[in-house]
N, C-alpha and C positions, 0 to 999 in steps of 0.2 A: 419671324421677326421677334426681337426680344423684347420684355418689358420688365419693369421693374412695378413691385405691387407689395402691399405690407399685409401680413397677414398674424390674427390673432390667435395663441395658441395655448393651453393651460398645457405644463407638464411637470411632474412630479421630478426631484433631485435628489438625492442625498446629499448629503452637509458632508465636509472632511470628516467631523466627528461621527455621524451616523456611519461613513464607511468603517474609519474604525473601530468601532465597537464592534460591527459584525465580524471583521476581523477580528477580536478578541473573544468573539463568542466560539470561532469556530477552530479556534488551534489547544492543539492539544496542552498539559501542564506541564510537558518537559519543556516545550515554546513557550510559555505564559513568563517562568521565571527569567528566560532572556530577554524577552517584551520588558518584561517590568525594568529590570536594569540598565537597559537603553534606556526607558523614559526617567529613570533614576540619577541618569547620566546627563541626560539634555535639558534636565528642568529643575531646575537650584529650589524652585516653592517646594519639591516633592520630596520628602524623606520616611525612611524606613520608622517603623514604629507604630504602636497603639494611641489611638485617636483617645481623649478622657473621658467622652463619652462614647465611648463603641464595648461592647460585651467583648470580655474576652476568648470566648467560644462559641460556636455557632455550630450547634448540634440536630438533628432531626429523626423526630422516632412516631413512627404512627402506624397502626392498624388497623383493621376492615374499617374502623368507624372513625378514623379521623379523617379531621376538614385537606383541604388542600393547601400547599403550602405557601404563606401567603405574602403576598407582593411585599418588597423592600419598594416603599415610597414617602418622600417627605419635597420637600419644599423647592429640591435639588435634582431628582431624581429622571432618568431620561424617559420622553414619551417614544419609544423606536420602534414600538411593534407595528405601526402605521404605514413603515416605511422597507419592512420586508415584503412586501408582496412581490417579490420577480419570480420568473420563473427558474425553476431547477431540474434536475437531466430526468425528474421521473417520481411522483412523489412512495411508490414501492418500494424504492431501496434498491431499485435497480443501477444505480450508483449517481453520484451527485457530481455535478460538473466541476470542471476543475479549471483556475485561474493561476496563469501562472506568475501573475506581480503580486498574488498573494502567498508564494512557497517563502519560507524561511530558509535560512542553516541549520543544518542537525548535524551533527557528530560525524564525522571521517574516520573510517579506519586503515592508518596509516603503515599501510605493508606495501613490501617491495612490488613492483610494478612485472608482470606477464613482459614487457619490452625490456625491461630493466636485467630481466632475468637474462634473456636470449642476446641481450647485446654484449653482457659478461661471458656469455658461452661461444659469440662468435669471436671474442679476441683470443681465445683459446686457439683457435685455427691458424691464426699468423698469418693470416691473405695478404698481400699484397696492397696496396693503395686504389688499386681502381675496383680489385673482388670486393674488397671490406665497404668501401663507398656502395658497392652495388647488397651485398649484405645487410647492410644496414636500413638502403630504399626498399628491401625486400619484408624487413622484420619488424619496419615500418607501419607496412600493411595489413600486418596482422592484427585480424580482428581480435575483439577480448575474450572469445569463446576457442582462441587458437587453430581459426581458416583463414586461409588466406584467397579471399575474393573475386579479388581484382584480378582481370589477365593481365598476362604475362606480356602483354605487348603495350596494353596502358601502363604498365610500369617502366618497359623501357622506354616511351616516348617523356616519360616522366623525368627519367635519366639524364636525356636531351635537352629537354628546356631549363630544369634546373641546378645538373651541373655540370653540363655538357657533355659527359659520355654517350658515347655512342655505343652499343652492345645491339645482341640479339636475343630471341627466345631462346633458342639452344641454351645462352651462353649463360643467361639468367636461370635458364633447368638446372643447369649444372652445380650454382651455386644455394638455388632452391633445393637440393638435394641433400648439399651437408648440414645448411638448418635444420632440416628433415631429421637429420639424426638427432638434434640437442632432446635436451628433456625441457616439456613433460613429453613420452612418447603419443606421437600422434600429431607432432604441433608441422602448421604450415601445409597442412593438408588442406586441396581443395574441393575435396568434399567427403562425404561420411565414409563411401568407398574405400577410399586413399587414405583417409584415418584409419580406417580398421585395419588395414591393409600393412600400414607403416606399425603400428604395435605388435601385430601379429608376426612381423621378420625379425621381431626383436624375441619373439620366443626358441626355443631349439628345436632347430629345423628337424630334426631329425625323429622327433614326437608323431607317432601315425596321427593324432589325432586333432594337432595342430596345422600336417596338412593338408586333413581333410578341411578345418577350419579355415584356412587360405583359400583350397578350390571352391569352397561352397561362396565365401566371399567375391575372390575372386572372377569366377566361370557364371554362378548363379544369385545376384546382391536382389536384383529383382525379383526375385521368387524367396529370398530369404526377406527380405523386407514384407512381403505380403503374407508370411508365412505360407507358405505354399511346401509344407516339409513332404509331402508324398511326393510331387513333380523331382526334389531333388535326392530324394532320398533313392526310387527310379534311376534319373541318370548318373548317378556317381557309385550305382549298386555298392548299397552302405546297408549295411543293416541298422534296426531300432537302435539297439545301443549306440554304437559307431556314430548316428547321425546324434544323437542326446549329446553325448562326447563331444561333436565337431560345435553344436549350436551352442553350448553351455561356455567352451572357452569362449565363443565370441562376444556373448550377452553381457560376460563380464568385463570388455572391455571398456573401455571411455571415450564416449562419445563429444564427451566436448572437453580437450585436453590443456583447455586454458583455463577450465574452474571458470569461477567463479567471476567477475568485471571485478577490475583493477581499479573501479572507480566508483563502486556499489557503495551508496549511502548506506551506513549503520542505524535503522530506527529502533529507540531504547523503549524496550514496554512501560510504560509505567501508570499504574489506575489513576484515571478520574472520581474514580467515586470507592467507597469501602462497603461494605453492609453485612451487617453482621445477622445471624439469627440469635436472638434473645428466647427462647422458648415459643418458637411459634411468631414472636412480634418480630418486625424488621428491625433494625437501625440502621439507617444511610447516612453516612458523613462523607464530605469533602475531603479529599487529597488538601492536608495542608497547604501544599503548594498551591491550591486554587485559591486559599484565604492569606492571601500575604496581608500584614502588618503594616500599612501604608497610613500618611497623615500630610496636611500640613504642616511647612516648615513655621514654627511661633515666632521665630526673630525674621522670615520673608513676612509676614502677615505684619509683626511693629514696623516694621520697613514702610509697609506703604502708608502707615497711617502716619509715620514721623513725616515723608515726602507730602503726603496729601496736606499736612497743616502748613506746607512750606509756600514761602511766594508764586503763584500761579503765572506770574507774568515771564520766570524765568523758562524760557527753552528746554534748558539742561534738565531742568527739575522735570516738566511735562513728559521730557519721551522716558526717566526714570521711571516716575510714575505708570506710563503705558508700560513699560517693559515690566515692570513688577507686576501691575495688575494682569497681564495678561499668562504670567507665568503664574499666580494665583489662579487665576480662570482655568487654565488647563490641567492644574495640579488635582481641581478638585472635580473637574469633567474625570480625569481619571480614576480617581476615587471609586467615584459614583459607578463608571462604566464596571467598574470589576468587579461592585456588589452588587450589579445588576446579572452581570454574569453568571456570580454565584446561585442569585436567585434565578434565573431561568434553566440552568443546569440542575439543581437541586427540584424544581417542578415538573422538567421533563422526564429526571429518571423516579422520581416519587411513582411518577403515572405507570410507567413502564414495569416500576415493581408490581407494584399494586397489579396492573392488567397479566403480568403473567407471575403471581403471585406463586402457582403451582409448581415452575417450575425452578423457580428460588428457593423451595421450601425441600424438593426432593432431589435437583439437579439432573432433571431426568428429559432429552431431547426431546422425547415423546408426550411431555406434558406443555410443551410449549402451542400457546393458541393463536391462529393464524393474527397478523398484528402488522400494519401497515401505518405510513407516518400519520394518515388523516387522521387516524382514531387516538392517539397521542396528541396530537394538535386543536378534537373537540375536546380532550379532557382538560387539558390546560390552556384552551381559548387564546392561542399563540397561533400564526401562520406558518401552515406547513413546512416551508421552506426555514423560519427556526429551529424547527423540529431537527431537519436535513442537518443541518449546521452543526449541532449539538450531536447527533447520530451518526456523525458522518466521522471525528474522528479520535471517540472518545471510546473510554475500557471502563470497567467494574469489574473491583476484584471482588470475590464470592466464597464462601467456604470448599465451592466448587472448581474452583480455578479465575482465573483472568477471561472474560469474556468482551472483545468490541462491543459495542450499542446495536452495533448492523446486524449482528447475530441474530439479535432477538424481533427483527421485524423480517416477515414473510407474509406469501400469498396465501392461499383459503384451497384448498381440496376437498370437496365434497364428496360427501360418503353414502351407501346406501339406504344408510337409516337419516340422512337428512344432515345430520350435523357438518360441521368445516375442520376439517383438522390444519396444521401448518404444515409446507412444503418442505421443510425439516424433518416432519416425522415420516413422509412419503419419502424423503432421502436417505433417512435413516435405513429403511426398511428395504431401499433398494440399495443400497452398501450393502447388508447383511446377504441379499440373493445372490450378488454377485461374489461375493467373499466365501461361502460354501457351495459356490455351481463348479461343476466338472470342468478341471483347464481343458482337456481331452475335448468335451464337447458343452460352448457356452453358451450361457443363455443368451438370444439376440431380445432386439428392441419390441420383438413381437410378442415373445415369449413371456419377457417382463410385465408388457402390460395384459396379460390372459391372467399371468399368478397375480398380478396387485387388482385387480377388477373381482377375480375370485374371494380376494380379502376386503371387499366391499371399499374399496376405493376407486371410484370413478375418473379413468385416467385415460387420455388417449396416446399414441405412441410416439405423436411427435414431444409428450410433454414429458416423457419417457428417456426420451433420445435427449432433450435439453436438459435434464435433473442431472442424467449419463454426464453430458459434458461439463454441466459446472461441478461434476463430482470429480472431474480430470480424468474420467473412467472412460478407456476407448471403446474401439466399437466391439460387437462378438469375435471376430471373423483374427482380430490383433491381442485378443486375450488368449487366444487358444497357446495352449503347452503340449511337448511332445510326452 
């Protein structure tokens, strides 16, 4: 039975404004100057320019013994740290969640299209009206890595329904074939097999050691995939060289012969922050672009004071007035919001120098100390998830190079003299094992961690085999060379 019953409940909201600003906190400076010019665009109060009392520069420079850098607060100023507490995918840096009503546009790069290419190559051919129709549903389906997926019989019922032909698989092989020849070699293949397979007939047949490269494909893909080169090298009785020869031409082929997506966002590096080494002392300054030039408009501001002395009783004049004040009101919410920004971008990466001051001063992986977002979030008494925000998709360029924010925070590997080093320097160290170990015979996941435990790093082999993967380093057994 149902009932109806009222019940009391406190719950916290964010304001439009509080979601925006987080959103202004967390997108990087190539997005900031687009943000800005949209709200430059939709809000007549807000114009480009220096405020007469705002400083022309906003610079910061401090060492071992300066204060922290300190709050931009006045009269106007937003209270929002209150109202980030949510949760985020991990406060480690194990990556931060992601929203997608909060992506932007970023840059396109506008090149001809992988379809665009292959439909110029199929008019080449002069098919007929019902081949070309079916050429077309075929090159259609091709994926942006240059496979074609789909069977062959969901495309002809595809046929059917949408433009009424009738065909068969044969009929559609057939035509699937001369695609097969367009460039890039390899396209329309469905699957890695048949890729290699279609490059490899375009070389000359008559090469010993491109046939062998075909049989070994061809007869044996399962045993060359797992590297298994003694099993093939056995039944094709191929000698060492002969078989180096056959695997070598293959390795160089291309495996995904569509490149690249036809529809890959372009993202432009560009720092959030600069820092320079003065003799030992830091200096951190903003990317111009994070300090835009913004103000009230002085003839929107006479505006509402000429309206405000005007007769009150009139209509017309009231919703002026609302309209003016309210574009005043958001003109200088804005304001406020971007030099809050400044300031909690400038206190987060202050902290971040400072804690890994060592490795700012030498540029040396090895000197970086393990660094997690909590310990950035007690230094500048911000919630974690600020931290995340700011960290998440932001660079600092260095005398060293251009490094993301995410670089610089890791987990704690303990040593046997007690200390924690960062999982950085325990990756560092296993790039290096595997970058001078014998392709002939590779170090596996066991091996690894016997040598890094000998070097007084307390590791076990599943953390091993995970450092391996985020190195994009395979396993032993697919590293091996003949």
């Amino acid at each position: 039975m149902q009932k109806l019953s009222l019940n009391q409940a406190l719950q916290q909201r964010l304001s439009p404004q509080q979601i925006q600003f987080i959103k202004l906190l967390q997108i990087p400076t190539l997005e900031l100057s687009t943000r800005i010019e949209e709200e430059l665009e939709i809000n007549p109060a807000l114009e480009e320019g220096m405020d007469e009392l705002q400083s022309s520069t906003e610079k910061e420079e401090f060492d071992d013994d300066d204060e922290d850098y300190d709050d931009y607060q006045d009269d106007r100023s937003l209270d929002i740290e209150s109202y980030l507490h949510d949760e985020i995918a991990g406060y480690k840096m194990q990556g931060d969640g992601h929203n997608s009503e909060e992506d932007r546009d970023i840059p396109v790069a506008h090149v001809t299209s992988l379809t665009d290419l292959l439909m110029a190559q199929l008019g080449y051919l002069r098919l007929d009206d019902r081949h070309e129709l079916m050429g077309r549903q075929l090159i259609g389906s091709i994926e942006s890595d240059g496979y074609l997926r789909r069977p062959l019989q969901a495309i002809a019922n595809d046929l059917v329904f949408t433009l009424g032909i009738y065909t068969s698989v044969e009929e559609l092989e057939c035509v699937l074939k001369k695609i097969q020849t367009f460039d890039p070699p390899g396209i329309g293949a469905r699957n890695l097999r048949e890729c290699l397979l279609l490059q490899l007939d375009r070389k000359d047949p008559q090469n010993f050691h491109v046939q062998n490269a075909i049989r070994i494909v061809d007869d044996y893909f399962e045993e060359f995939s797992k590297k298994h080169y003694d099993k093939i090298q056995r039944k094709l009785s191929l000698d060492g060289e002969q078989l180096r020869c056959g695997v070598k031409i293959i390795t160089r082929l291309n495996p995904k012969p569509g490149g690249s997506e036809n529809d890959t966002l372009v993202q432009y590096l560009l720092p959030d922050f600069l820092l320079t080494n003065n003799h030992g002392k830091f200096e951190l300054t903003l990317n111009s672009r994070n300090a835009p030039e913004l103000r009230i408009s002085r003839s929107f501001a006479e505006m509402l004071d000429t309206y405000d002395k005007s007769d009150k009783n009139n209509r017309n004049i009231r919703e002026t007035v609302s309209f003016v004040k309210q574009k005043l009101d958001a003109a200088k919410w804005f304001i406020d919001a971007i030099k809050q920004r400044q300031n909690t971008l400038m206190r987060t990466m202050n902290a971040i120098v400072k804690f890994q001051y060592d490795f700012f001063l030498a540029g040396d992986e090895n000197k970086l100390k393990p660094m997690i977002l909590k310990d950035i979030a007690i230094i500048i008494a911000m919630d974690i998830s600020t931290v995340s925000r700011v960290a998440n998709s932001k660079a600092v360029q260095t005398e060293f190079g251009l490094y993301p924010l995410k670089y610089f925070f890791s987990e704690g590997i303990a040593t046997d003299s007690g200390e924690d080093v960062s999982s950085r320097e325990v990756k560092s160290i296993l790039k290096e094992l595997i970058g001078c170990e014998s392709k002939k015979s590779p170090l596996s996941d066991d091996k690894l961690e016997k040598i890094l435990n000998e070097r007084g790093y307390n590791i076990a082999r599943r953390t091993v085999a995970k450092y391996r993967e985020q190195l994009n380093i395979p396993v032993a057994r697919l590293r091996k060379q003949l």
